[in-house]
C-alpha positions as a Markdown table, in Angstrom:
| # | Residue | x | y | z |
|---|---|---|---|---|
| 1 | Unk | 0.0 | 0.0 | 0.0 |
| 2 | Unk | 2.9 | 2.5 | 0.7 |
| 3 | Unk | 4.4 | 1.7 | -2.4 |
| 4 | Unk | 1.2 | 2.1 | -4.4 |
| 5 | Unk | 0.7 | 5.7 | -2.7 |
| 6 | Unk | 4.4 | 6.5 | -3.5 |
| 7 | Unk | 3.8 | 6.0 | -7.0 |
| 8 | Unk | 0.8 | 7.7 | -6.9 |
| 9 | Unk | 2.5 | 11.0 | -5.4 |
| 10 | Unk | 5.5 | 10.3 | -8.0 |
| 11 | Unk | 2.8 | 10.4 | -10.6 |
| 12 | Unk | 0.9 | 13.4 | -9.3 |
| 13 | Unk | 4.3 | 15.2 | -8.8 |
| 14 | Unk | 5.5 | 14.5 | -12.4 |
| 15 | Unk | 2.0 | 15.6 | -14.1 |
| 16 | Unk | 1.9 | 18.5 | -11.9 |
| 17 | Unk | 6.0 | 19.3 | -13.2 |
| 18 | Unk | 4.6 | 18.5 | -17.0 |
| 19 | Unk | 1.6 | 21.0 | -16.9 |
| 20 | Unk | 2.9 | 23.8 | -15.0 |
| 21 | Unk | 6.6 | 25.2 | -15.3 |
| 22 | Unk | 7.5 | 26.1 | -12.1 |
| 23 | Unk | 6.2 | 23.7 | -9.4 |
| 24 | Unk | 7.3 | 23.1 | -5.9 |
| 25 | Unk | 4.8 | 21.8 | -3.4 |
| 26 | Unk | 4.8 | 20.8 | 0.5 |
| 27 | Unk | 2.4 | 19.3 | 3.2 |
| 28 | Unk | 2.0 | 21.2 | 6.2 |
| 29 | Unk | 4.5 | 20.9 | 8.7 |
| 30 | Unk | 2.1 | 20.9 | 11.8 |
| 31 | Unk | -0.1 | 18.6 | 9.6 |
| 32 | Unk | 2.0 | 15.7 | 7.7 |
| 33 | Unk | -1.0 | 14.5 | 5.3 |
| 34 | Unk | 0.4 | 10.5 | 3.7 |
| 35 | Unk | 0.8 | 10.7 | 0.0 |
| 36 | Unk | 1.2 | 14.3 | -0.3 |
| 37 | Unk | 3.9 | 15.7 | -2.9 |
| 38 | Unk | 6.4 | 17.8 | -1.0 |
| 39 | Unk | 9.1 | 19.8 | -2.0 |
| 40 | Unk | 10.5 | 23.3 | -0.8 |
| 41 | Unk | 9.2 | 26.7 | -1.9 |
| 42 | Unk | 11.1 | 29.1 | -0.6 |
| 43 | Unk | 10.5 | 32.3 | -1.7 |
| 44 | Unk | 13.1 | 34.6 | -1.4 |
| 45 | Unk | 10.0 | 37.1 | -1.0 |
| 46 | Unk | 7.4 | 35.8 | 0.3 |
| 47 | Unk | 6.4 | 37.8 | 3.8 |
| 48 | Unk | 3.9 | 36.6 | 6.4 |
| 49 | Unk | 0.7 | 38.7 | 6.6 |
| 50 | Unk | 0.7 | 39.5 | 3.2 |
| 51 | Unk | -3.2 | 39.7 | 3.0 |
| 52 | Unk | -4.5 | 41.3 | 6.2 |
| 53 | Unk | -7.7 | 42.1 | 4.3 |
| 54 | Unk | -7.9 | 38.7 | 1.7 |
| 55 | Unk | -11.1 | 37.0 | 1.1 |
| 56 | Unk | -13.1 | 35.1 | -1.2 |
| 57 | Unk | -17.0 | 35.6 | -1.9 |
| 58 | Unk | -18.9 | 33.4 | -0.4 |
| 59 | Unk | -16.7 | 32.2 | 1.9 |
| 60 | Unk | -16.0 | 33.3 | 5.8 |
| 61 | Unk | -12.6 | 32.7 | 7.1 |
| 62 | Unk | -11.6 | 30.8 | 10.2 |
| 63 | Unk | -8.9 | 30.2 | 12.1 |
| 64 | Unk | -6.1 | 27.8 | 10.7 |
| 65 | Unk | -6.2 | 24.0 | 11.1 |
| 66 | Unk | -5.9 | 21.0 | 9.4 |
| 67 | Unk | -7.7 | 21.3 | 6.2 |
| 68 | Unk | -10.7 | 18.7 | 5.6 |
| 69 | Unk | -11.1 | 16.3 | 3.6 |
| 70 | Unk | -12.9 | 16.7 | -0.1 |
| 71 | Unk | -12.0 | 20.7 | 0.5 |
| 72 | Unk | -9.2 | 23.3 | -0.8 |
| 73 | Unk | -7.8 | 25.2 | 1.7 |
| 74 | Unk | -6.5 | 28.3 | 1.0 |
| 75 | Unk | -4.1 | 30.4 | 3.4 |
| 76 | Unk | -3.6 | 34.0 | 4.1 |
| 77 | Unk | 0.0 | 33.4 | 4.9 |
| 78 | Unk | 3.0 | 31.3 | 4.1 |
| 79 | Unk | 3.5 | 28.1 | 5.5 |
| 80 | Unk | -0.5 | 27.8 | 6.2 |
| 81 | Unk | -0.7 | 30.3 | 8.7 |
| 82 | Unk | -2.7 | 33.1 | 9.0 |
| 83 | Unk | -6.5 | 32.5 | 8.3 |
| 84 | Unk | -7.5 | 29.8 | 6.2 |
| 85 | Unk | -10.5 | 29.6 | 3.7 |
| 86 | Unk | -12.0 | 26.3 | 3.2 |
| 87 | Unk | -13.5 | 25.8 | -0.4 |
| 88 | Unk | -16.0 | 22.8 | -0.8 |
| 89 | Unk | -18.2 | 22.9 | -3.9 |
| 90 | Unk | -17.3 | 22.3 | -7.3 |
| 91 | Unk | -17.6 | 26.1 | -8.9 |
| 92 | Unk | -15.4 | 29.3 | -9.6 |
| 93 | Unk | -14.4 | 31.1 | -6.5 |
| 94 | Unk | -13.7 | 34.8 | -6.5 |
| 95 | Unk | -11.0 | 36.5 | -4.5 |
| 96 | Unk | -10.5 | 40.0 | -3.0 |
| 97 | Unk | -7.8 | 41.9 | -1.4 |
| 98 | Unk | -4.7 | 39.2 | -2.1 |
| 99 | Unk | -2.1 | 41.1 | -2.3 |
| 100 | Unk | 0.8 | 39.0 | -1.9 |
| 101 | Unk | 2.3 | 35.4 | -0.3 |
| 102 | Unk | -0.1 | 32.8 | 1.1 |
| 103 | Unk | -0.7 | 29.2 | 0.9 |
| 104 | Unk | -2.9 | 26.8 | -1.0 |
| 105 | Unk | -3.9 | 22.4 | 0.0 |
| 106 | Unk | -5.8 | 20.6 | -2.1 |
| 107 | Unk | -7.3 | 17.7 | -0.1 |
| 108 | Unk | -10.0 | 16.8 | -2.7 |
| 109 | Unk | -10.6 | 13.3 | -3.1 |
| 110 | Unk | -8.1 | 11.7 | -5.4 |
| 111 | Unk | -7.7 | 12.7 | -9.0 |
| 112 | Unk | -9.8 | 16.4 | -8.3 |
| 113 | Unk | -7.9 | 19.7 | -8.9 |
| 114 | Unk | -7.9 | 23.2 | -8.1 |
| 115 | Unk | -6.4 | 25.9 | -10.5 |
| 116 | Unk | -5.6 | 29.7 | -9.7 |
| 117 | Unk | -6.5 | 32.2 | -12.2 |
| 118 | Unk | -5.7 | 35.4 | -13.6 |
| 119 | Unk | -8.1 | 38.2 | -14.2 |
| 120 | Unk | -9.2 | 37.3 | -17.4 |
| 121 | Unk | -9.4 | 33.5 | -15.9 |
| 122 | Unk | -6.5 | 32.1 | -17.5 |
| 123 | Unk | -4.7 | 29.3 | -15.8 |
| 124 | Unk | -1.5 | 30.4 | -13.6 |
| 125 | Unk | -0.9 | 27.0 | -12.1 |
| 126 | Unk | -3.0 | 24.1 | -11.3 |
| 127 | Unk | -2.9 | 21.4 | -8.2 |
| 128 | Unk | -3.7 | 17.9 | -8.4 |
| 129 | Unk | -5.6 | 16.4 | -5.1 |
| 130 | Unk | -3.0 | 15.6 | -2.3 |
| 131 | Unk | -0.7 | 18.5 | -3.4 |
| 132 | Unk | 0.3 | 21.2 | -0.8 |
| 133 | Unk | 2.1 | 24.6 | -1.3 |
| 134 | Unk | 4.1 | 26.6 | 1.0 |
| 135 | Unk | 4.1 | 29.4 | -0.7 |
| 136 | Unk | 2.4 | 31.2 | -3.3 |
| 137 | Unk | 1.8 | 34.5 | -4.4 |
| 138 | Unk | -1.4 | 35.4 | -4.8 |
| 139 | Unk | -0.7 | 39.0 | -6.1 |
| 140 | Unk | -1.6 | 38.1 | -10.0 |
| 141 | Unk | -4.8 | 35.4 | -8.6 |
| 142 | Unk | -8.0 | 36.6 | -9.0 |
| 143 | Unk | -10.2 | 33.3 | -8.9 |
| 144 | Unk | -9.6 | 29.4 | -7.8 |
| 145 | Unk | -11.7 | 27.1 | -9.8 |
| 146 | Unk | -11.7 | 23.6 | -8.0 |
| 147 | Unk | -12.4 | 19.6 | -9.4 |
């Protein structure tokens, strides 16, 4: 079984390389999540509390912990600190006020994604179910779109 989910993340990890150029992903360190891709941001810029003011439509914040399971969570800061958004339903989501670094997990059930828009709802980068990032910047996102 652990060799199945290693090959699994291998494969998640190598589609996620193939469709987006840059990709570097990580589980949260307070919350190791099995069969998650990881791998180091670090952003030479990326500052905590980025996004006093972030939000999405639709969507109150709360305070941070682990992220659920069949949801995207979505972090105000690095590292998933900060507040956290937790995104259930299959739709477009619309964001206001990110102005900088934060965090993104995809804990959809396997095979589900979750992409980050521009403004004119292009693509910037997309993230396969199990896949956690450290870092992002959310300067140029405008929407999420998940599964």
């Amino acid at each position: 079984m652990k060799l199945r989910m290693l090959l699994i993340g291998a494969f998640a990890a190598l589609l996620a390389t193939l469709a987006v150029p840059s990709a570097a992903t990580a589980a949260p360190a307070d919350h190791p999540i099995a069969g998650v891709t990881t791998q180091s941001a670090n952003p030479a810029n990326a500052i905590a509390s980025d996004n006093p003011n972030a939000g999405i439509s639709g969507v109150s914040s709360q305070a941070v912990g682990p992220c659920p399971y069949t949801a995207v969570c979505v972090y105000t800061d690095t590292y998933f600190g900060g507040r956290m958004f937790v995104l259930y339903q299959c739709r477009w989501y619309s964001l206001t006020n990110w102005n900088g670094w934060g965090s993104i997990y995809n804990n959809q059930t396997w095979g589900a994604w979750a992409d980050i828009m521009d403004q004119n709802r292009n693509p910037i980068r997309g993230f396969s179910s199990g896949v956690a990032w450290e870092a992002v910047d959310f300067s140029p996102v405008w929407y999420i779109r998940m599964c």
